[in-house]
C-alpha positions as CSV (number, residue, x, y, z in Angstrom):
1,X,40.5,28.1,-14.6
2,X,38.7,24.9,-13.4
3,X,38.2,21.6,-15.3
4,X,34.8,22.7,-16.7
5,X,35.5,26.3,-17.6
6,X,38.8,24.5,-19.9
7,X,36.1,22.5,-21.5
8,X,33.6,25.1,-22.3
9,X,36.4,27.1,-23.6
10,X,37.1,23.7,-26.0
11,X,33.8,23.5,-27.0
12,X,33.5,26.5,-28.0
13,X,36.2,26.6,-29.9
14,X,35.4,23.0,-31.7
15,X,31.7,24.3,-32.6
16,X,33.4,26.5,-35.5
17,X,34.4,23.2,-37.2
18,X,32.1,20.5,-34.9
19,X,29.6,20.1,-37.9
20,X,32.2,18.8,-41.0
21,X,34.2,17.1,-38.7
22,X,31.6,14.7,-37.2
23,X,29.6,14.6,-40.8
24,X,31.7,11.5,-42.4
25,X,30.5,9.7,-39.4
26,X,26.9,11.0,-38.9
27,X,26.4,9.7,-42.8
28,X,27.9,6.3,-41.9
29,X,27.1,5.2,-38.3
30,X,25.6,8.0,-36.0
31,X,22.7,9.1,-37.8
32,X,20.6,5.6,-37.9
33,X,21.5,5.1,-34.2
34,X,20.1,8.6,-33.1
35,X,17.2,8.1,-35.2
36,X,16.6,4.4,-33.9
37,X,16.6,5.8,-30.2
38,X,15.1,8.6,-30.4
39,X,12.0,8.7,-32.5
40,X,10.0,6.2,-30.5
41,X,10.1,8.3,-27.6
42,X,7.1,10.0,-26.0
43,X,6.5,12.2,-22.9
44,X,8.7,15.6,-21.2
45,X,12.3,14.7,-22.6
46,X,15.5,16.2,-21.1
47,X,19.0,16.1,-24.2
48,X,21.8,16.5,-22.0
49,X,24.6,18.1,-24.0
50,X,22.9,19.1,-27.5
51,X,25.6,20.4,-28.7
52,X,24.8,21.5,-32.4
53,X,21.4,19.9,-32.3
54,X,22.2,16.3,-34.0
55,X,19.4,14.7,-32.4
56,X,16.8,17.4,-32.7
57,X,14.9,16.3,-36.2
58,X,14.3,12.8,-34.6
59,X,12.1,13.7,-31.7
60,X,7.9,13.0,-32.5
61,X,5.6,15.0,-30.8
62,X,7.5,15.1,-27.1
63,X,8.0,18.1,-24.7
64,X,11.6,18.7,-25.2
65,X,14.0,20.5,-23.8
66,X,17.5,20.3,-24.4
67,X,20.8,21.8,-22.3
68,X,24.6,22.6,-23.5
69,X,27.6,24.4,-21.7
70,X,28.9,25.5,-24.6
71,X,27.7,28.9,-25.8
72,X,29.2,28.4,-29.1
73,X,27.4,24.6,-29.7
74,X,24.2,26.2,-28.3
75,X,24.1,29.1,-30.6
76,X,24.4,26.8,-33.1
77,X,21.6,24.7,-32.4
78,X,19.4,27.5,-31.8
79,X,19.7,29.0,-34.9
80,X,19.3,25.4,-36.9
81,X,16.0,25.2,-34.2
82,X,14.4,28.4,-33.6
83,X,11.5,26.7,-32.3
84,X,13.5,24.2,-29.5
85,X,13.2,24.6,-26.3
86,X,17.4,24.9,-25.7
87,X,19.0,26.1,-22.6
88,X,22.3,27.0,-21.0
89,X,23.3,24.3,-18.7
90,X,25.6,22.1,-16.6
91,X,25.3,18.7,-16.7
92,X,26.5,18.3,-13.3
93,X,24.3,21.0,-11.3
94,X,20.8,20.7,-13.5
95,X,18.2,23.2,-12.9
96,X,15.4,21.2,-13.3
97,X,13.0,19.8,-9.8
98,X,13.3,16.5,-8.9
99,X,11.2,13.6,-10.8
100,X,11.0,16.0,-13.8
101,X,11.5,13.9,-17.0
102,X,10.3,10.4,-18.5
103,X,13.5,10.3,-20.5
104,X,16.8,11.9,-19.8
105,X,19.0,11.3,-23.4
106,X,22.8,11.6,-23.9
107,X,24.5,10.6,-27.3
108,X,28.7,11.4,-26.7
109,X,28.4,13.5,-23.8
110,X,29.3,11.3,-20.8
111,X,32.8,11.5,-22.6
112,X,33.6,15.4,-22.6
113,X,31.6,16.0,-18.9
114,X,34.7,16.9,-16.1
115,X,32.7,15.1,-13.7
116,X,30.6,12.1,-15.1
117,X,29.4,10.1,-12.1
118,X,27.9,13.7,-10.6
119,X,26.4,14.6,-13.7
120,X,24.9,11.0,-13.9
121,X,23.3,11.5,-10.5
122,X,21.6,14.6,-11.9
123,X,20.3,13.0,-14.4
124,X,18.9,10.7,-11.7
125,X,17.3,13.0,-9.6
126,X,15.7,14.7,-11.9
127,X,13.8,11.3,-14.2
128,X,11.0,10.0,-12.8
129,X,10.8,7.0,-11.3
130,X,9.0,5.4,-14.0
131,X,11.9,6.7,-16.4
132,X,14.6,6.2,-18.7
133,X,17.8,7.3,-18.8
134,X,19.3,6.5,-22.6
135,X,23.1,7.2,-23.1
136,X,24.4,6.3,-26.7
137,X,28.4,6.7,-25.8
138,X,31.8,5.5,-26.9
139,X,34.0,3.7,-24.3
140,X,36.8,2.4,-23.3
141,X,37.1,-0.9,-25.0
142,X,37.6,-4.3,-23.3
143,X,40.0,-5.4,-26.3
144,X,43.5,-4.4,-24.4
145,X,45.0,-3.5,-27.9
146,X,42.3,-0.9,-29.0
147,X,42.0,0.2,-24.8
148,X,46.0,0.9,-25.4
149,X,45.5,3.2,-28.5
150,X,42.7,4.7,-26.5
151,X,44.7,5.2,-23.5
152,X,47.4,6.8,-25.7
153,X,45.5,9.4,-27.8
154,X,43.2,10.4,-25.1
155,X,45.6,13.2,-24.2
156,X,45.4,14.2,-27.6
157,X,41.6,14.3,-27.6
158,X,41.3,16.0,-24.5
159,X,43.3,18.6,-25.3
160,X,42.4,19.5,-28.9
161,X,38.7,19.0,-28.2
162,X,37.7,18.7,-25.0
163,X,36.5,14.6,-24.5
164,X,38.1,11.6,-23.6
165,X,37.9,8.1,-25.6
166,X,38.7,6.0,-22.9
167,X,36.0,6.7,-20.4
168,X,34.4,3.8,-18.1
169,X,30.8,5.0,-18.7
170,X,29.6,1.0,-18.0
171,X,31.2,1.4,-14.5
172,X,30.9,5.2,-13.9
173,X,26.9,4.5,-14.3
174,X,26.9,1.9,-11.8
175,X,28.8,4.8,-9.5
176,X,26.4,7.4,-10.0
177,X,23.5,4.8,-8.3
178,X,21.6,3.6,-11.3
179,X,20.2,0.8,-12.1
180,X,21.5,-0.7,-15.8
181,X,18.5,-1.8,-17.8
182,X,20.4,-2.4,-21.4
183,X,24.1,-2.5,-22.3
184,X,24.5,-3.4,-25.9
185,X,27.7,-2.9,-28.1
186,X,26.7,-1.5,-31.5
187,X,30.1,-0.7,-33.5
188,X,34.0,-0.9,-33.7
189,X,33.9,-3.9,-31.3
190,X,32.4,-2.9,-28.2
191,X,33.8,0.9,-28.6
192,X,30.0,2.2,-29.1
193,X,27.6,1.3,-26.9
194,X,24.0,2.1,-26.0
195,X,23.1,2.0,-22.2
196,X,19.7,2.4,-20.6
197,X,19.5,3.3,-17.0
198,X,16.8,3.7,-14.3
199,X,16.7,5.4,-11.0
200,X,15.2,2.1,-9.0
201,X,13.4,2.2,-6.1
């Protein structure tokens, strides 16, 4: 079994409890970011990594269309959002044509991804030029004490659950080609962080 099939098989097994064990955070700290990044947004929008569909109530009046590898989190999501347009999908081999989106969104999905600098060329291909690519993510912190603790749960994490808490997303971005147009720390230190990207010329 390769990387990606050992996290789908995570995933799916997390979506039985995914819902009650994010909620004391949603309530606290997710929610008003999600709904601060997304509802603004106009235009054909591509969710990378739905998963339950957190960020579905929060889109106004866009073409939507949002992707998951996990069956489980996906089956979920449909049945919260009959009307969605919601897909099976990789992150790292998307099915869309190039130059298809004005805004490509991921909120804590660069973390769990086997293979985040291919899937953030994807996403690249397939925004327009003109486009944004927003990724509300938690990182690997700069603080060396809170990067230790990251660095010695993350086999924990990844195991139980499927994503890792001490990602580069800052540097894997950079990998993957794009150009970074925002990088702002919003909570626990600089542990949460929103980054907007564009393809450049």
């Amino acid at each position: 079994m390769n990387e990606t099939e050992k996290i789908k098989k995570r995933y799916n097994r997390y979506s039985y409890i995914y819902d009650c064990t994010e909620c004391p955070c949603e309530l606290f700290s997710f929610q008003k970011y999600r709904k601060n990044i997304i509802s603004s947004l106009g235009g054909k929008v591509l969710e990378v990594g739905v998963g339950t569909g957190k960020n579905i109530p929060y889109y106004n009046k866009v073409d939507y269309t949002g992707i998951d590898f996990s069956k489980n989190m996906l089956a979920k999501a449909k049945k919260k959002f009959p009307k969605a347009k919601l897909l099976y999908g990789d992150a790292q081999e998307l099915e869309f044509k190039d130059n298809s989106f004005d805004y490509v969104i991921t909120t804590f999905v660069l973390c769990s991804i086997p293979d985040p600098v291919k899937a953030l060329k994807e996403m690249k291909r397939v925004v327009k030029k003109e486009g944004k690519i927003i990724m509300l993510e938690h990182v690997r912190s700069k603080n060396r004490l809170i990067a230790l603790w990251q660095d010695i749960h993350n086999p924990i994490t990844k195991f139980l659950f499927g994503f890792n808490i001490n990602r580069d997303t800052k540097q894997n971005i950079h990998k993957a080609g794009l150009i970074m147009t925002k990088d702002q720390a919003l909570a626990l230190g600089d542990v949460l962080q929103l980054f907007e990207a564009r393809k450049g010329d």
